[in-house]
N, C-alpha and C positions, 0 to 999 in steps of 0.2 A: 845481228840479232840485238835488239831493246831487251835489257833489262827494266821493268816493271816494278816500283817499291812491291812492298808486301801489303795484305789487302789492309795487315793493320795501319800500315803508316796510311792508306786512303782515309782511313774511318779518324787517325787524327788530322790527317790535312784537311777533315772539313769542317771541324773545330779550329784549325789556326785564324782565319779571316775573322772569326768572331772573337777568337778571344784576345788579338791584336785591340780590338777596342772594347774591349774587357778589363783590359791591364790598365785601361786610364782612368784613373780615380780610384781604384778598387786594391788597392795597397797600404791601407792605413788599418789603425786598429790593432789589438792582438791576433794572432797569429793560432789559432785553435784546431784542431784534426780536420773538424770540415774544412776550413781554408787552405790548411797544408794540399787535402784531395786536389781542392780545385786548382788551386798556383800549381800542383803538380800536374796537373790534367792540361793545364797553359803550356809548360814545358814538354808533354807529348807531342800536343798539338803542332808547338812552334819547330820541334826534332822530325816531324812527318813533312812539314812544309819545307824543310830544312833539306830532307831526305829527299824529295819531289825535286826541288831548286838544280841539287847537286847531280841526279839524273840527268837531267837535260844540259846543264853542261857539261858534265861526262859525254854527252851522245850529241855535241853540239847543238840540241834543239833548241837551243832559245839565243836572244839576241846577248851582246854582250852588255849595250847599257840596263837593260832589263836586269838582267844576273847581279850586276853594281847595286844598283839604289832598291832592287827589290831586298837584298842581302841585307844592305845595312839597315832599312827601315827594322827587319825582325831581328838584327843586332841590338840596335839601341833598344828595343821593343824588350828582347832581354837579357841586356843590360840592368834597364831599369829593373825589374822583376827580380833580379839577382839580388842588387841594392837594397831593396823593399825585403827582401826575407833576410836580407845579414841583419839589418837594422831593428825589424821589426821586432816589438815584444811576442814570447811566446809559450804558448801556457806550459804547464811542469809535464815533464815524459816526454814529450817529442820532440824539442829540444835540439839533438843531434840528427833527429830527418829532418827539421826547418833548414837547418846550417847544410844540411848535404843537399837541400833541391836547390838554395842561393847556390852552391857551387855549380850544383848542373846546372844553373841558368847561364854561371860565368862560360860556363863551359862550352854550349851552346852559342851562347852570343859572338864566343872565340873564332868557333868554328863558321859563322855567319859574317863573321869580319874577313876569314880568310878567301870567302867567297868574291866578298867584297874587292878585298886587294886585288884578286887572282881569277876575273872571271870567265878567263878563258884555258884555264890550267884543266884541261883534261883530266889529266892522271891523279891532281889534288883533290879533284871532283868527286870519283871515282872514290878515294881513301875516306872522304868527307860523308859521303852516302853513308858505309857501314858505320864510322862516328857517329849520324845522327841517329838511323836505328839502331845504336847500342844506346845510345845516349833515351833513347825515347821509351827503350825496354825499361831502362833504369829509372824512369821520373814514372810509369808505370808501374812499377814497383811500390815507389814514394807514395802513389796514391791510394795504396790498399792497405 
């Protein structure tokens, strides 16, 4: 039997392809509520694509160099994005959700790395899934 993400991580896995080139250039500046949404809605995005990846090599559906270089692309992806919200100036009040969605990016990008290392670990797969849709509940959270 396939386990299937949930239909919400579909609706952000189709946000992640776009906002992988969203993220490039679009990190500067202060850091204001609309922006926290979006970089938050990035880290949905990136956590459902995340979720999708770790499925299939949970269910061995995908190749192993695929699983490598597709992982680390949306690691360093964010990476970067984590970087960009610790640094960033950001306006007064929100403050501590700018610093909590850098971390869920680090957090994210962690879990994307260990994809990376490990792209044939079954059972890490498998733990990495529920990771990212928790992780993705959470940066869903961030954005409202």
């Amino acid at each position: 039997m396939i386990l299937l993400p949930s239909h919400r991580a579909a609706k952000r896995c189709a946000l992640a392809l776009a906002s992988v080139l969203a993220l490039v250039g679009c990190n500067g500046g202060t850091v204001d509520r609309h922006a926290l949404k979006r970089d938050s809605e990035k880290i949905s995005s990136f956590a459902a694509e995340g979720e999708f990846l770790a499925n299939d090599v949970s269910n061995g559906a995908t190749t192993t160099i695929f699983a490598r270089v597709h992982s680390k692309e949306l690691s360093v992806a964010m990476s970067n994005l984590a970087d960009a919200l610790a640094e960033r100036k950001t306006s007064p009040g929100i403050e501590q959700k700018v610093r909590r969605a850098s971390k869920l990016a680090a957090t994210v990008s962690a879990q994307f790395e260990q994809l990376h290392v490990h792209p044939t670990d079954r059972a890490l797969a498998k733990r990495l899934q529920s990771a990212f849709r928790a992780d993705g509940d959470a940066a869903d959270k961030l954005a409202k």
